[in-house]
C-alpha positions in Angstrom: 43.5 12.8 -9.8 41.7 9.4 -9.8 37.7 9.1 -10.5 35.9 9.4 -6.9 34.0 6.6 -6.1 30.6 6.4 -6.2 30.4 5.9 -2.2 32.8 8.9 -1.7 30.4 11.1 -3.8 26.9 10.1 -2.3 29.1 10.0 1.4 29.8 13.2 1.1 26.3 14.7 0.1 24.8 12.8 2.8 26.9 14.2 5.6 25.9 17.5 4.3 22.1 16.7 4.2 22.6 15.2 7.6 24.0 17.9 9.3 20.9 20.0 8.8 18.5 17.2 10.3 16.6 18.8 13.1 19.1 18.6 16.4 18.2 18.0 20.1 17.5 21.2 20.5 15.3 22.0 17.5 12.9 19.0 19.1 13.0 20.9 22.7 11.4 24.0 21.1 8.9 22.4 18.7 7.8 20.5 21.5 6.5 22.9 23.5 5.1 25.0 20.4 0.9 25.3 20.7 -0.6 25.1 17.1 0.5 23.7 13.5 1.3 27.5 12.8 3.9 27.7 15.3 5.1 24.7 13.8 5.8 25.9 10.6 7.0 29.1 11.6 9.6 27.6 13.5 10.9 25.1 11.0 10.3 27.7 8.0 12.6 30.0 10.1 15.5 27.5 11.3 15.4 24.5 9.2 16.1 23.2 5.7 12.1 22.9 5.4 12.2 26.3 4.6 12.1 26.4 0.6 9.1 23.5 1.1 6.9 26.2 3.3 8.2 29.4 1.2 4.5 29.6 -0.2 2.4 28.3 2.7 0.0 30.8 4.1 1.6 30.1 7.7 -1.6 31.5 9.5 -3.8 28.9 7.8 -1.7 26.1 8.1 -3.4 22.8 8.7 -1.6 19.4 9.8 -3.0 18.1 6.1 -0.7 20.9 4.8 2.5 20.2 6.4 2.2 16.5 6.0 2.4 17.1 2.0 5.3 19.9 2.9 7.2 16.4 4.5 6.5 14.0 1.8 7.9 16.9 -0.5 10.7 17.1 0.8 11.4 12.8 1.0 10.6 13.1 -2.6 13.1 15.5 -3.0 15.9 14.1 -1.1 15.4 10.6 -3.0 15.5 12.6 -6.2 18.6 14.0 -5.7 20.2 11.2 -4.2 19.6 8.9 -6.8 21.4 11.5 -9.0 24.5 10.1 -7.8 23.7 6.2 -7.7 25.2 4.3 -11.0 23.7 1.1 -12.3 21.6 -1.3 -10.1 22.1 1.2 -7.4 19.8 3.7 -9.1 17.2 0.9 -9.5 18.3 0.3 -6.0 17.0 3.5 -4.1 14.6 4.0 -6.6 12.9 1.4 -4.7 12.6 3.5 -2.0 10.0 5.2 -3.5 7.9 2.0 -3.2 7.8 2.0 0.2 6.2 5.9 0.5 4.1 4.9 -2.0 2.8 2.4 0.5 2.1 4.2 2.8 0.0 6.7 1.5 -2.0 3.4 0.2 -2.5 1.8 3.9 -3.6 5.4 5.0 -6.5 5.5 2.2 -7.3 1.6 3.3 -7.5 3.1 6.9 -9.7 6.3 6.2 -11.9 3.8 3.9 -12.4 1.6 7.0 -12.9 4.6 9.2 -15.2 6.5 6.9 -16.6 4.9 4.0 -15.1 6.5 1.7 -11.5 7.2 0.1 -10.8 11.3 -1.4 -7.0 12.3 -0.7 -5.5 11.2 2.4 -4.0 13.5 4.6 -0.5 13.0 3.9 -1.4 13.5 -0.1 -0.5 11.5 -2.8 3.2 13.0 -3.6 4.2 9.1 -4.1 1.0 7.8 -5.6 0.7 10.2 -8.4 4.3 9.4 -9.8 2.9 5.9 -10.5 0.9 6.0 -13.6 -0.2 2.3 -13.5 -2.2 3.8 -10.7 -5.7 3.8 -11.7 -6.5 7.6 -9.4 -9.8 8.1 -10.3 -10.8 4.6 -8.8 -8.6 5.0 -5.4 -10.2 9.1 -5.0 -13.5 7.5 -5.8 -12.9 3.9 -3.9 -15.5 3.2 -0.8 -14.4 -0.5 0.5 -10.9 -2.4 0.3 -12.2 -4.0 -2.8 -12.7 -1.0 -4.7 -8.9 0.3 -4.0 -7.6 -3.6 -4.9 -9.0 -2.8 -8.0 -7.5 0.4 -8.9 -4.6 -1.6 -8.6 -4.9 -3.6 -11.0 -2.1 -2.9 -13.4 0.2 -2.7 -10.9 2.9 -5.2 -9.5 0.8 -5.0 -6.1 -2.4 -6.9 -7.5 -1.1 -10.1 -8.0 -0.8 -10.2 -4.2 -3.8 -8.6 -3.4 -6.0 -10.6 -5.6 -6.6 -13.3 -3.0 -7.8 -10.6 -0.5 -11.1 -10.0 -3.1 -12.5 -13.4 -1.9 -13.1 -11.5 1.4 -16.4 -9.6 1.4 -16.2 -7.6 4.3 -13.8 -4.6 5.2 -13.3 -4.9 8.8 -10.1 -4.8 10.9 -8.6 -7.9 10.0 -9.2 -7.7 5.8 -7.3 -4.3 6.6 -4.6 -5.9 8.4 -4.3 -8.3 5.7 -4.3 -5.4 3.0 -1.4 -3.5 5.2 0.6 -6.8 6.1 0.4 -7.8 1.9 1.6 -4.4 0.7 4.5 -4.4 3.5 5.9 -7.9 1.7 5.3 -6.6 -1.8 8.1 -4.2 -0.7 10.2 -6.1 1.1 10.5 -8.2 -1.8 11.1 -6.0 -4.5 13.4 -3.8 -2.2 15.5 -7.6 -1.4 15.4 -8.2 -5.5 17.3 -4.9 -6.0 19.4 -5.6 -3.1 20.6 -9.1 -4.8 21.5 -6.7 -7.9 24.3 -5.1 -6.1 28.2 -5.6 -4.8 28.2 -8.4 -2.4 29.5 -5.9 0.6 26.6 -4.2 0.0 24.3 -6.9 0.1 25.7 -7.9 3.3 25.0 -4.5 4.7 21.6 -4.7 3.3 20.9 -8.1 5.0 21.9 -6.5 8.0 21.0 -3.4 8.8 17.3 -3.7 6.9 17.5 -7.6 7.7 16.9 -6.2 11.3 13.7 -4.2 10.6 12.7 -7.2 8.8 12.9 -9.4 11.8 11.4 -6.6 14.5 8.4 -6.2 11.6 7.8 -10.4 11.7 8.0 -10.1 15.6 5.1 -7.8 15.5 3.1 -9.1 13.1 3.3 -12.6 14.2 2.3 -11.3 17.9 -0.5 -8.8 16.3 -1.7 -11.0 13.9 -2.0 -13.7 16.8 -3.7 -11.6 19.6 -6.0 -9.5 18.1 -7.2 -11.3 14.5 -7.1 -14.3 15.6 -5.2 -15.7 12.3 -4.0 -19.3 11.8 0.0 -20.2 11.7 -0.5 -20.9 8.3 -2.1 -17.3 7.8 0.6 -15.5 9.8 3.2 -17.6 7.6 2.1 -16.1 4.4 2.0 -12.7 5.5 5.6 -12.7 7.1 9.1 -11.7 5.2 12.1 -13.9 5.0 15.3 -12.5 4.8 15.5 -11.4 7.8 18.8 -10.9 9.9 18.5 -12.9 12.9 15.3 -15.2 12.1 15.6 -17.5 8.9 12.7 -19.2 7.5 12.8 -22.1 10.3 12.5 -19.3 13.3 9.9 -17.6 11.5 8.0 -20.8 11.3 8.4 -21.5 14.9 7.1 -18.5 15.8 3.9 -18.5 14.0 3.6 -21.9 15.7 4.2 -21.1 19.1 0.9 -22.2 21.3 0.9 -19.5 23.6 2.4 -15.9 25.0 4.4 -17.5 27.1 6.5 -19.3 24.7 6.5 -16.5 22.1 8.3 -14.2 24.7 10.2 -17.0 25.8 11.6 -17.4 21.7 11.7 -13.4 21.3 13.6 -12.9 24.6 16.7 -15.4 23.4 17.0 -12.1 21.1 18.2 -8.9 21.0 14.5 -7.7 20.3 13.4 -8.9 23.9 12.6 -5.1 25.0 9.5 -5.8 22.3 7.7 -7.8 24.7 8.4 -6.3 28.1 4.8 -7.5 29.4 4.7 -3.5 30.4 1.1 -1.4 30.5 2.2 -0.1 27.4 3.7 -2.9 25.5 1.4 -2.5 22.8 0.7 1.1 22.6 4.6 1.9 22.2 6.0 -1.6 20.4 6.2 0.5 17.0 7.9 3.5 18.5 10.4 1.1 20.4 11.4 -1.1 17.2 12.0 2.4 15.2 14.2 3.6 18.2 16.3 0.5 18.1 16.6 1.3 14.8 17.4 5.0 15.0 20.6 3.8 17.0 21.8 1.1 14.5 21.3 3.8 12.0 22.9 6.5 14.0 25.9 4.1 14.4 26.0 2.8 10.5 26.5 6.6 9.5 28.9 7.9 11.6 30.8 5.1 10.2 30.9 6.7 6.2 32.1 3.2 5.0 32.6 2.5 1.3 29.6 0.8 0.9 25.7 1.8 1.0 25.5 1.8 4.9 25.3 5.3 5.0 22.7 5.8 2.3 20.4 3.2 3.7 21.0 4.8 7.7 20.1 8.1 6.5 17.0 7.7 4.1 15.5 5.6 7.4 16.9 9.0 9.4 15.2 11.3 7.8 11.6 9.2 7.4 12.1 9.1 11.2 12.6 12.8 11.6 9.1 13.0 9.8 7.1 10.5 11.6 8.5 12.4 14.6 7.0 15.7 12.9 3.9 14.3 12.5 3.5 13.0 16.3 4.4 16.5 17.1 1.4 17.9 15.5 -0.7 14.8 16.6 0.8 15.8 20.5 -0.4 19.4 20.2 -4.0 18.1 18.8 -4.8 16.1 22.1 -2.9 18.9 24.1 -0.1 17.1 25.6 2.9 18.3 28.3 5.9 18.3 27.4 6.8 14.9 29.5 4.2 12.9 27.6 5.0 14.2 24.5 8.4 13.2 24.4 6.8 9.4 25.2 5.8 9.1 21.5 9.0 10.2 19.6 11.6 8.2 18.1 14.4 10.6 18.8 14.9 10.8 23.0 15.2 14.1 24.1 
């Protein structure tokens, strides 16, 4: 019997990990659930977050908790994946971990800006503490944007943060800047891994993450315009290449344009028009509209189970949409919300 392919192996273990993603109906009853408590009862009871909450105090159970119980879980399903990646493809979704790395670093920028002062974010530090480059004393300790630049020092994010220490003050727009560098730091080294593999796999990478790329630009172009005020030149620096549908020339154009009017007017020529509706609630839901365009061109690139990485990169985005939905879940029982409104800040539509 001939060798299986690597696709036909990782295909295979992803269908199974993506038939026990939470279902329609598994959202219709966490919904309605009252506390974090419930929460966890309900997914310790029905749901492969079961051996993540096996020994969680389910009575005491704070949002704090079940955010680390998540990022568990990612860490484990990226473990395990990369098991059964060969060659540049293991350096590939190793990358991955980048990205949730990130996060956790923008979320101890925000509480600094917030608060004052860093300690362990809510989410944890699951991602954080696997880099040891990470200087952890300095980001637990760190009380302004400068401080955290600085604990990350000896990593491959300083270079690019460096120019942010000429700033002295930590106000919305040096976060913004902090957020928006971090963001391209992993683009790039997520595209330098990409260039590493099969050219049909590249191809799918410059498409289907090409396409988050673009909707990301899109919003930090109209952001970065609207509420900080920056310079073309500014919102230039701070935007990706690479993307799918805008090249280096559209990018440029669009950190140019002179007013809303002709932004929208360049946007809507695009299949990312529904950004800009000019709706009440343009802004308050842009985020949750580009990750739901990209649920369905995820949903789409799975059920196809090509031989190439489609599949892998659909369902790793999958599942961190699952969790952000998760989280809103506990956010929507904090402010006490109805089911109706509720639903208004998932990705998934139910």
């Amino acid at each position: 019997m001939a060798r299986k392919s690597m696709y036909d192996v990782l295909n295979a273990k992803i269908a199974a990990m993506h038939s026990k993603l939470l279902t329609d109906e598994d959202y219709k009853k966490l919904i309605v659930l009252k506390s974090p408590a419930d929460i966890a009862r309900y997914l310790k009871a029905n749901t492969e977050y079961r051996p993540f909450l096996e020994q969680v105090n389910l009575d005491s159970v704070s949002r704090v908790d079940l955010e680390k119980i998540f990022e568990e879980r990612l860490v484990d399903i990226l473990t395990r994946l990369a098991k059964y990646c060969e060659g540049p493809y293991k350096g590939f979704i190793k990358s991955f971990f980048m990205k949730y790395e990130i996060d956790e670093l923008k979320e101890i920028a925000r509480q600094i800006h917030i608060d004052g002062k860093s300690g362990e974010p809510s989410r944890g530090m699951a991602f954080i503490k696997r880099n040891r480059r990470i200087a952890m004393a300095k980001v637990i300790s760190a009380k302004s944007i400068t401080d955290l630049i600085h604990a990350l020092e000896e990593t491959v994010y300083f270079p690019l943060l460096k120019s942010l220490l000429q700033e002295t003050e930590d106000g919305e727009k040096r976060l913004f800047s902090f957020e928006m560098t971090l963001d391209k730091a992993y683009f790039y080294a997520l595209k330098e891994n990409a260039y590493k593999l099969k050219k049909r796999d590249r191809l799918v990478f410059k498409e289907l993450m090409g396409t988050y790329i673009d909707m990301i630009n899109i919003q930090l172009i109209y952001r970065g315009k609207k509420y900080y005020k920056l310079s073309p030149e500014e919102l230039f620096n701070y935007s990706m290449d690479d993307g799918f549908r805008f090249n280096y020339k559209k990018i440029l154009q669009l950190c140019y344009t002179k007013n809303d009017q002709e932004f929208k007017a360049i946007v809507g020529e695009t299949p990312y028009a529904f950004m800009l509706k000019g709706d009440p609630n343009q802004d308050l839901f842009m985020e949750r509209r580009m990750n739901r365009y990209m649920y369905y061109q995820c949903r789409s690139a799975l059920n196809k189970f090509a031989g190439d990485i489609s599949s892998l990169l659909a369902f790793l985005q999958l599942v961190e949409f699952e969790i952000k939905d998760l989280i809103s879940l506990i956010e929507n029982v904090r402010y006490g919300m109805e089911y109706e409104e509720a639903r208004n800040y998932l990705i998934k539509a139910i």
